[in-house]
Kinemage of the C-alpha trace (Angstrom):
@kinemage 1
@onewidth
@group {chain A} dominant
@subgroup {mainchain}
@vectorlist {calphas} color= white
{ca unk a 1} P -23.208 121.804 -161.894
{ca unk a 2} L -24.635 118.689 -160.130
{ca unk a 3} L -21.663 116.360 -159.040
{ca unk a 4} L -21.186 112.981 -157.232
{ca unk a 5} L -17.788 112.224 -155.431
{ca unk a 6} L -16.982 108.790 -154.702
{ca unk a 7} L -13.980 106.889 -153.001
{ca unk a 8} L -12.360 103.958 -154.160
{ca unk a 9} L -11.966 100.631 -152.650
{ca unk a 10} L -8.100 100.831 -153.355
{ca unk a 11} L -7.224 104.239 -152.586
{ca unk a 12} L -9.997 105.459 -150.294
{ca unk a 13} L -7.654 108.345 -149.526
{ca unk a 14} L -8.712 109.919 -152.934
{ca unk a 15} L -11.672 111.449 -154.490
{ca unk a 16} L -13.489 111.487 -157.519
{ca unk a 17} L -15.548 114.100 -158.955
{ca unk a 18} L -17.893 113.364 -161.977
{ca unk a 19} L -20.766 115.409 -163.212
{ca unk a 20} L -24.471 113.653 -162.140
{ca unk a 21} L -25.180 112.065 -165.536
{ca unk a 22} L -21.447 110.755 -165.536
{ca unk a 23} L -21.162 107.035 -167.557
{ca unk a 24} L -18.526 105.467 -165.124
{ca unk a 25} L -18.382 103.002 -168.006
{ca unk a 26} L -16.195 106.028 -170.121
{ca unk a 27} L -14.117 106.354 -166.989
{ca unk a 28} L -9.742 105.909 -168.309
{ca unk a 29} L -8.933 102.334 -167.474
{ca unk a 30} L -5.898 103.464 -165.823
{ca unk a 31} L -8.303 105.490 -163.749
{ca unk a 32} L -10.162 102.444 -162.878
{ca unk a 33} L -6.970 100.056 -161.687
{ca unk a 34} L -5.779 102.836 -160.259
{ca unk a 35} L -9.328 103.211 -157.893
{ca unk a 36} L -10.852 100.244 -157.593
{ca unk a 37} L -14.131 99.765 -156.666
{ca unk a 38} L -16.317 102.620 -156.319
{ca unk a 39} L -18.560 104.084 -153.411
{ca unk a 40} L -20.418 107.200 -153.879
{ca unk a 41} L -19.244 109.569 -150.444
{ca unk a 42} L -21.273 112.749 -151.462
{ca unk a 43} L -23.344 114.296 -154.382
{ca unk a 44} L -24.122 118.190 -154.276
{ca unk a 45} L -24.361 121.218 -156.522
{ca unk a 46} L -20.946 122.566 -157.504
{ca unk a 47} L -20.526 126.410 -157.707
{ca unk a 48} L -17.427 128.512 -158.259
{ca unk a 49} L -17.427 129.900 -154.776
{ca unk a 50} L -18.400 125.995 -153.464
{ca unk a 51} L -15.512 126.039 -150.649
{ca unk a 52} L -14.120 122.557 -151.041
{ca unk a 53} L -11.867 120.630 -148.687
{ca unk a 54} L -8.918 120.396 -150.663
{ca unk a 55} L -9.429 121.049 -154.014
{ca unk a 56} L -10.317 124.695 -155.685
{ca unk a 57} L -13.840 124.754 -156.570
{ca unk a 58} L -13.307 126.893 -160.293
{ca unk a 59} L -10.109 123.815 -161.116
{ca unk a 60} L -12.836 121.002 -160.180
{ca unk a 61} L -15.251 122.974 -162.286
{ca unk a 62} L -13.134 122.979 -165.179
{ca unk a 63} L -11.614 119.276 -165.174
{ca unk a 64} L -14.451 118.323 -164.880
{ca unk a 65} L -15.797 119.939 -168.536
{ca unk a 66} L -12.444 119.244 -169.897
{ca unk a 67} L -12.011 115.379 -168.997
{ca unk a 68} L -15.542 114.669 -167.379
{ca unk a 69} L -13.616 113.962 -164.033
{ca unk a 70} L -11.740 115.033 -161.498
{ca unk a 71} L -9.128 113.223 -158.971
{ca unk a 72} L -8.217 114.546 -155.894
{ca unk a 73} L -5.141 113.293 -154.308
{ca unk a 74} L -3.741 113.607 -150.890
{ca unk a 75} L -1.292 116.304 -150.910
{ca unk a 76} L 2.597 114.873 -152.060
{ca unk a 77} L 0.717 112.146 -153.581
{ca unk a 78} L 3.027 111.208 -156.769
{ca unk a 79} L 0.300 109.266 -158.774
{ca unk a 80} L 0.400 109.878 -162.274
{ca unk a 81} L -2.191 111.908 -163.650
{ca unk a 82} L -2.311 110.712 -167.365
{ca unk a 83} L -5.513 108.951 -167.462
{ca unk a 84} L -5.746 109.221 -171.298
{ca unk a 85} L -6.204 105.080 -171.590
């Protein structure tokens, strides 16, 4: 799976993940407020042995087909993660 990770102007401290052909435009408004601004950091092909940073490769892989993103947070972060809006 292609992906593009991007920072956000309000929280640059966070991540997202979206699949290559992602519409941001479908993004949870929540999500949105909650980011800010966004500014593509990386794109690359995503693989279940991918070592990542932070985040576990096969949980990215999944959230990713599940909710067509995924947020990584700074560890402790207590944002919520119900971006159903």
């Amino acid at each position: 799976m292609f992906c593009q990770v991007f920072k956000g102007s309000h929280k640059p401290d966070h991540f997202l993940y979206l699949p290559l052909d992602y519409d941001q435009s479908k993004l949870p408004t929540t999500l949105q407020s909650l980011l800010g601004e966004l500014q593509m950091v990386v794109e690359f092909e995503l693989t279940p042995d991918k070592k990542l940073a932070i985040a576990d490769a096969v949980e990215v892989i999944a959230q990713l087909s599940d909710r067509g993103f995924y947020l990584q947070m700074p560890p402790g972060d207590k944002t919520p993660e119900d971006f159903s809006q």
